[in-house]
N, C-alpha and C positions, 0 to 999 in steps of 0.2 A: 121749738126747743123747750126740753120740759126738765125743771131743776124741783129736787127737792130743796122746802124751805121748816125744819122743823115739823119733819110729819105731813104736812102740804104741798100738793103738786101745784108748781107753780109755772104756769106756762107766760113765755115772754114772745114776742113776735117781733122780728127784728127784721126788715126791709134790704137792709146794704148786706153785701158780702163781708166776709171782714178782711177779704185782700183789698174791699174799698175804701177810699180816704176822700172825703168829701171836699175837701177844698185844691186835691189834685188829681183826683180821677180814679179810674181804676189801674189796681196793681198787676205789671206784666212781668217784671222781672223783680229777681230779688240775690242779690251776689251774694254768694256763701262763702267768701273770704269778710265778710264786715267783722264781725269780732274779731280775726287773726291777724288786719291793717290795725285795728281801735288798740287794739292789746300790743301791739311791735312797736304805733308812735305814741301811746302811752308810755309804757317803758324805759324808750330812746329818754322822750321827754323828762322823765323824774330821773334819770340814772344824770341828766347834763344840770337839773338842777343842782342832786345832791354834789356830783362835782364844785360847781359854781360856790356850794356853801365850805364845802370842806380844803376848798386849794389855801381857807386862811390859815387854818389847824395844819392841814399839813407843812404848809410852808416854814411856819414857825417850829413846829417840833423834828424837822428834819434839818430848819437850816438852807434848804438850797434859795432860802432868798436870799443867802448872804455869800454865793458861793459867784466865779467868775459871770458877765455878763453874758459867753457865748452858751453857758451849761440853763441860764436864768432864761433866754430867746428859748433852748430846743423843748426844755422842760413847760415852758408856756404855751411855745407853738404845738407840743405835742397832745397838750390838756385840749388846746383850745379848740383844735380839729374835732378831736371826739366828743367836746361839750357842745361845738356849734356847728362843725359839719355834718353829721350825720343825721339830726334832729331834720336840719334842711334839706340836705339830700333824700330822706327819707319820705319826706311831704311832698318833692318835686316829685317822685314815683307813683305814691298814690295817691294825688289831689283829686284826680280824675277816675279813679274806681268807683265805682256807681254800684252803690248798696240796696235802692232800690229805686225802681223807674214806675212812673204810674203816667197813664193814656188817659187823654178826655176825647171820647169819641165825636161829641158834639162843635168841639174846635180844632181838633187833628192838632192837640198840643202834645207837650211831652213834659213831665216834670223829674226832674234827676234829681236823686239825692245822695250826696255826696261829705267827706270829710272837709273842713276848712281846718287852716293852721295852730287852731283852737281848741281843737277834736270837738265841735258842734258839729251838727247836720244841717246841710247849705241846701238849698234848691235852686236848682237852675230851668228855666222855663223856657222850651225849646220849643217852635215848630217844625212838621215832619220837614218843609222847604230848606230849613236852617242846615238840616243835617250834611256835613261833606264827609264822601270816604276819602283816607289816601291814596292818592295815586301808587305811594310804595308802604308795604304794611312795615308800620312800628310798632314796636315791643312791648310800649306802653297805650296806644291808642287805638281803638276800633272803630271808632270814628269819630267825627269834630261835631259840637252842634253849637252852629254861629261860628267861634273861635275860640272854644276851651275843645280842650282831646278828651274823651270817653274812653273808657275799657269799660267794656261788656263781657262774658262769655256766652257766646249765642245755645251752648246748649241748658242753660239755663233757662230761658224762657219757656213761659209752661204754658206756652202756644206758638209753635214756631211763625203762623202768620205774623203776630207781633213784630217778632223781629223783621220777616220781610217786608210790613208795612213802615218802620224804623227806617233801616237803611235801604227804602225804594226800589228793592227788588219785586213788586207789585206791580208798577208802575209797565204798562204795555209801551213795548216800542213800537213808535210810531216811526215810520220812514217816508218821507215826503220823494216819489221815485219820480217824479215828474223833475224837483230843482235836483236830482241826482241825474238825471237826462241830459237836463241843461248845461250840466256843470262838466260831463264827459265830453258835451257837442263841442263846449268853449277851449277845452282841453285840448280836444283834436285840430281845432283849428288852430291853435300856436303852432 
């Protein structure tokens, strides 16, 4: 790589790729919904704070803190859905969207990085063993590693081996036909 510096070619030589990350591996996926999850529970987030600040102003200059009890329940329970449901509901959806995934070839791990309820970036350190598909696809999960759900979209990956070495589609089937022998002889015999 050759940068000018002030009139000076100044050549740098750099070793790693820069989809690599040293302390998780190399980069195999990368979701390109991450700023459009960051930016929707940002959002949610500051829209339920400024709620939270403004129901004292509102309440005082309109009065319905002083109005019957059943108007005072619907008027709070209506606030209070949209200041605290949604913020939640919104995180239960995408806790699990995986903004970027990095592979260590030398330990067959997996390092996911993810939103926490904080809007920080989480990692979760998975082995390929860890990984379960569902038995019925859900809406929100592509697969489990350990026991959190993952969303991927596999054509994302800008190597489809990746993927198939992820979710064990690699893996040769092996069939043992001798205990599948046995298992038919035991069968006939009942």
């Amino acid at each position: 790589q050759v940068t000018s510096f002030q009139g000076v070619a100044v050549r740098s030589l750099c070793t790693s790729s820069p989809h690599d990350h040293p302390e998780h591996g190399r980069l195999v996926y990368k979701g390109n919904l991450a700023k459009a999850v960051l930016g929707v529970k940002f959002f949610s987030y500051s829209t339920s704070i400024f709620n939270l600040f403004m129901m004292p102003y509102i309440m005082l200059k309109t009065g319905i803190g002083f109005e019957s009890l059943l108007i005072q329940a619907a008027f709070y329970g209506l606030i209070g859905f949209f200041t605290f449901v949604t913020p939640v509901t919104l995180h239960i959806l995408t806790k699990g969207y995986v903004i970027r995934l990095y592979y260590k070839d030398e330990m067959d791990t997996y390092t996911a990085i993810t939103y926490n309820a904080i809007l920080a970036e989480k990692a979760t350190v998975f082995h390929q063993k860890d990984v379960k598909i569902p038995d019925i696809t859900k809406m929100f999960t592509t697969f489990y590693a350990k026991t959190k759900s993952m969303l991927v979209n596999p054509a994302l990956f800008q190597n489809p081996e990746d993927y198939h070495h992820l979710m064990g589609y690699d893996k040769s089937l092996y069939f043992n036909f001798e205990n599948l022998e046995e298992e038919k002889e035991a069968g006939e015999r009942k």
